[in-house]
C-alpha positions in Angstrom: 114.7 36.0 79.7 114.8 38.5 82.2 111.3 39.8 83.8 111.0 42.5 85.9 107.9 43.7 87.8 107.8 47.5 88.7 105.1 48.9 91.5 103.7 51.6 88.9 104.1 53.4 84.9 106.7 55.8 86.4 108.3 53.2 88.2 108.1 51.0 84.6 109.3 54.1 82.7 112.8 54.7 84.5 113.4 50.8 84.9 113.3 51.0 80.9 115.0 54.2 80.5 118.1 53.1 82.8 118.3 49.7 80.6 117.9 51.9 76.8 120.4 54.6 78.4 122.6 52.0 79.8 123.1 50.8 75.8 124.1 54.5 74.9 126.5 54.7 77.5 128.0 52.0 76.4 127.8 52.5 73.2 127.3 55.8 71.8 127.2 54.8 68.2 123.8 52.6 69.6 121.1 51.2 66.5 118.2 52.1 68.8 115.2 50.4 67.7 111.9 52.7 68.6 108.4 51.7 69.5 105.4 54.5 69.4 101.9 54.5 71.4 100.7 55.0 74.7 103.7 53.2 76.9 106.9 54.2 75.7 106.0 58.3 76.1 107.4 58.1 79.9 110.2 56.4 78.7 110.9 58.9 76.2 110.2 61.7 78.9 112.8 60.3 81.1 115.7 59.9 78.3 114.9 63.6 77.4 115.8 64.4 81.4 119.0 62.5 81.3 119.9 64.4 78.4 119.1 67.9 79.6 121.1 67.3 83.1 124.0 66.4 80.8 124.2 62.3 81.3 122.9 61.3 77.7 124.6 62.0 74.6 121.9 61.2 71.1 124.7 62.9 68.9 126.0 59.3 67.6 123.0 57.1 67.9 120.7 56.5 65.2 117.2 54.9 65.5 114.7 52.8 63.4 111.0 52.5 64.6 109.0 49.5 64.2 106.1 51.1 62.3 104.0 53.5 60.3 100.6 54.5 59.3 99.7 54.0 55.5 98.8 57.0 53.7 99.5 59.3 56.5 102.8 61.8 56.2 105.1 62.4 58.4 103.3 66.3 59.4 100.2 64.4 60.2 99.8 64.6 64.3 98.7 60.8 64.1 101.8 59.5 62.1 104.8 57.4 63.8 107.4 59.9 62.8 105.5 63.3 63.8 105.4 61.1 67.5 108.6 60.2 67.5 109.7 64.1 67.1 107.3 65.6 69.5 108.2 62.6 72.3 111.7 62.4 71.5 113.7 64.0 68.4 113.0 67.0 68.7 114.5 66.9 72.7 117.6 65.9 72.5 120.9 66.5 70.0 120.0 63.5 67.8 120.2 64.5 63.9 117.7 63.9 62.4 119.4 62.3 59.7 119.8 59.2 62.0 116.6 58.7 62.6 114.3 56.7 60.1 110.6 55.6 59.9 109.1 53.9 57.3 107.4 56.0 54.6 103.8 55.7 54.7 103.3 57.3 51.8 105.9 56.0 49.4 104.6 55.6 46.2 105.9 51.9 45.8 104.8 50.1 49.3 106.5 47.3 48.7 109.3 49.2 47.5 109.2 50.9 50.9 109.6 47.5 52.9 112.3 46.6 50.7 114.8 49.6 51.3 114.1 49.8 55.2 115.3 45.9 55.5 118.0 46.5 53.6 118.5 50.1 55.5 118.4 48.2 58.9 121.0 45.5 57.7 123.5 48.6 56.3 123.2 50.2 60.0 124.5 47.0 60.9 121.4 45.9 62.6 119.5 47.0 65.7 121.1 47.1 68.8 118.2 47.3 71.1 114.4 47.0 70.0 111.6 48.6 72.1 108.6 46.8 71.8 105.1 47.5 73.4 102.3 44.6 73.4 99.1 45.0 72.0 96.1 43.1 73.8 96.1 41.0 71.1 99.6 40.7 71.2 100.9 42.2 68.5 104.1 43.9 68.4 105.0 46.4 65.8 101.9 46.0 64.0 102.6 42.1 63.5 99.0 41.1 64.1 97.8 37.5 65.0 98.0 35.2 61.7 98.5 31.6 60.9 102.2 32.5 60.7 105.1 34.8 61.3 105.5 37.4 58.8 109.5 37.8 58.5 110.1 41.0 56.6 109.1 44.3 56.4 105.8 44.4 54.9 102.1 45.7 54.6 99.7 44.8 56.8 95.8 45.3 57.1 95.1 46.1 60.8 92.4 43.7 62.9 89.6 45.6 63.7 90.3 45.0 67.5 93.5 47.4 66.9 91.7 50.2 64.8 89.2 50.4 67.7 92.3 50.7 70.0 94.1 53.6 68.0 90.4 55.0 67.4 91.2 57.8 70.5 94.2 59.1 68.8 91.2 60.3 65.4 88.7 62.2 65.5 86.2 59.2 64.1 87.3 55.7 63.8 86.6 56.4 60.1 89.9 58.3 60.1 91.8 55.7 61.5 94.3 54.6 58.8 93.3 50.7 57.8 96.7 49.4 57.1 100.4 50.3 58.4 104.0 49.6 57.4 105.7 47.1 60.2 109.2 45.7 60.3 108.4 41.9 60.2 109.1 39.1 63.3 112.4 38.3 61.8 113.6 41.7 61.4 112.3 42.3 65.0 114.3 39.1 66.2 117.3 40.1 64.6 118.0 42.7 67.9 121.2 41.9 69.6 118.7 43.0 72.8 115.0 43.5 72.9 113.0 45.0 75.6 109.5 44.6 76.3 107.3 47.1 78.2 104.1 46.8 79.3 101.8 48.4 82.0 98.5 48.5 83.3 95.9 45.7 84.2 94.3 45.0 80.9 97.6 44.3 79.8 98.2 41.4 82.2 96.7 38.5 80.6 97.9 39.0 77.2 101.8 39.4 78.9 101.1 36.2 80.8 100.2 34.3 77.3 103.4 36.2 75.6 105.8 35.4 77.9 105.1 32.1 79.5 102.2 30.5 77.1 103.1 28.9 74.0 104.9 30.2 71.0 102.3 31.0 68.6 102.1 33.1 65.7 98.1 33.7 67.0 99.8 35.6 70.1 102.8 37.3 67.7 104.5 38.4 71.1 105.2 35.0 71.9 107.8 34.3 69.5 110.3 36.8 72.0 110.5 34.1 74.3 112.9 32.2 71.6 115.3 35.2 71.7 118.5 34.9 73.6 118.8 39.1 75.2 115.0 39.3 76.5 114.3 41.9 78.9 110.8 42.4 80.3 110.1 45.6 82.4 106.2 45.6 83.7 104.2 47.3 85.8 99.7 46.0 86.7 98.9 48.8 88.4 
């Protein structure tokens, strides 16, 4: 594991970009695996300016985010997808064809978790994952249980996190109940992960992720077992 403490978001957000641009560099063909909400947007905003002055090329890599709203489309302004293209996509000379997020609206849910498993596995798996913490330490929208979900799969969100997301809706009443998350095991299957977090509310639950013990009641936890772990904080 490799932590790294930055003096601010901005700071945070080009620390993270360098590592996830470093990986395209490398490898153009990249699996990038993509995280939504509040963090990763200066991230995002700093790949977009590598690409416009010419140093990033998206035109090989292809992408799979964690998560996605049940029961909203992919026009809605609070799904995963219509984020990823108005922070990301929609920037740079990725096709679009690359890029996937679960369907939140499939007509067969299950179904849904099924084919993006085996979609991930056909890419040949993810070569970096993006991961944000939740301050209950979710990641994706793995909440805490009594044990690690593996796969793809449904979940009913904890009330803590629909009061979190509530800002993003016009009522809390609008704020979708359940969402479609790749699973731990599909999350620890990365060849790299990289963890972001920032701000002071954030620093307990990071402290309890990555040096407390591995617990499925703090899902972040379980990243301390994988092998490539990059942390990239900022508390301030």
């Amino acid at each position: 594991m490799k932590v790294i403490r930055t003096s601010n978001y901005e700071a945070m957000s080009r620390q993270a970009a360098n590592i996830i641009s470093a990986q395209i560099i490398l490898k153009p063909e990249s699996i990038l695996g993509l995280a939504t909400g509040s963090t990763p947007i200066g991230i995002y905003k700093q790949l977009i300016e590598w690409y416009k002055k010419g140093d990033l090329d998206f035109s090989q890599v292809k992408t799979v985010n964690l998560d996605e709203y049940c029961g909203l489309s992919g026009d809605h302004d609070q799904s995963y997808r219509w984020f990823m293209n108005h922070n990301l996509f929609n920037h740079v000379n990725i096709d679009m064809a690359n890029t996937n997020v679960p369907s939140g609206i499939a007509d067969n849910l299950n179904q849904e978790c099924e084919r993006y498993d085996k979609l991930i596995k056909e890419l040949g798996g993810v070569d970096i994952q993006l991961l944000g913490i939740g301050h209950n330490g979710h990641i994706g929208f793995n909440e805490p249980n009594d044990y690690f979900d593996k796969e793809t799969h449904v979940v009913d969100l904890k009330q803590s996190t629909i009061d979190a997301n509530a800002r993003f809706f016009s009522s809390i009443n609008d704020v979708p109940k359940q969402a479609i998350t790749m699973g731990i095991q599909s999350i620890m299957a990365a060849k790299k992960i990289l963890l972001v977090a920032s701000g002071p509310d954030k620093k307990d639950i990071l402290e309890k992720a990555v040096y407390g013990p591995v617990t499925p009641l703090v899902p972040a936890s379980i990243l301390q077992m994988h092998p490539d772990l990059t942390v990239v904080y900022s508390v301030d």
